[in-house]
N, C-alpha and C positions, 0 to 999 in steps of 0.2 A: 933976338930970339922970337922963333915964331910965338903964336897963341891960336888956342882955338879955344870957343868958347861949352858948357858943358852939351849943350846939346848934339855941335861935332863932333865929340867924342863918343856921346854915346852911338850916334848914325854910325859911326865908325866901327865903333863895336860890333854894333850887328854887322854889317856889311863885309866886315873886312878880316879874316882870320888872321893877318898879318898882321892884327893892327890891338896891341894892348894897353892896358894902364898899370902905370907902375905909381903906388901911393908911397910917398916918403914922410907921411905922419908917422910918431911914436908909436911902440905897440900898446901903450894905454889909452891914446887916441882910436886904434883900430878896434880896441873891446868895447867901445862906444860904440861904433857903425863904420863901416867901410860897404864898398861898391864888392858885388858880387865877383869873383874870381879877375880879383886884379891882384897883383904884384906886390903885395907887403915889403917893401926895402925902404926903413926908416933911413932919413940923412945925417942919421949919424953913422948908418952901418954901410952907408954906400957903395966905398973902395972896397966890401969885402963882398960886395953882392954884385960887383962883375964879371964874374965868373957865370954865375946863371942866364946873363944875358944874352940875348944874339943878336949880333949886329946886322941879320938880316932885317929883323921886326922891326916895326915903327913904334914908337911910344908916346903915350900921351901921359906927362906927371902931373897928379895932384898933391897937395897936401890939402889944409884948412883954409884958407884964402888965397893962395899963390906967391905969397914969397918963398915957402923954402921948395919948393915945386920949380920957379925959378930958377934957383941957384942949383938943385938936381941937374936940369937942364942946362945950363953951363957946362958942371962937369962932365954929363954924358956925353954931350955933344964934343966937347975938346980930346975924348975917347974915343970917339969914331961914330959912336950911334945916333940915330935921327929920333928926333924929340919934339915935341912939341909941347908947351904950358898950358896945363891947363888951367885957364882963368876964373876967378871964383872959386876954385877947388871943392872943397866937399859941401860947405855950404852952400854952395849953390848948387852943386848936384841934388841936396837934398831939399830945395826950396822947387826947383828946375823939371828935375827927374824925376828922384823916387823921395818920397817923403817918408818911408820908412824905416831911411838912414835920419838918427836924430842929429839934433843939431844941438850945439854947444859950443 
């Protein structure tokens, strides 16, 4: 599986309209801090949140450190869509990026 790490993602962000984050943290994790207009699809709700997807976009998965971001990535990709890990996940986006988002 690829990786990038948070700062690709964000460059990505701005540069690229094609180019989104889908966080699969819990939604009690998300009432902590999440990244401004990304993709709320916890891993547990996954298979019922590909419907919203399009397989033309690229995505970059977070979670909290990168393992269940990981395993997103897996199943997405064995679905058809192009993904990429992102590494560190939300900690580090908020250590990285924006320190905004707390950390926990």
């Amino acid at each position: 599986m690829k990786n990038m790490s948070v700062e690709e993602a964000n460059k990505e962000l701005v540069a690229n309209k094609n180019f989104k984050i889908i966080d699969v943290r819990e939604s009690w994790e998300h009432d902590i801090g999440k990244i401004n207009n990304c993709i709320e699809l916890p891993l547990s709700k996954i298979t019922e949140g590909l419907l919203d997807l399009e397989k033309s976009t690229k995505y970059g998965v977070i979670c909290h450190s990168g393992v269940r971001s990981l395993q997103a990535c897996y199943f997405l990709k064995s679905k058809g869509y192009t993904v990429l890990n992102i590494s560190g996940g939300i900690e580090e986006w908020s250590l990285k990026i924006d320190n905004e988002v707390p950390r926990y």
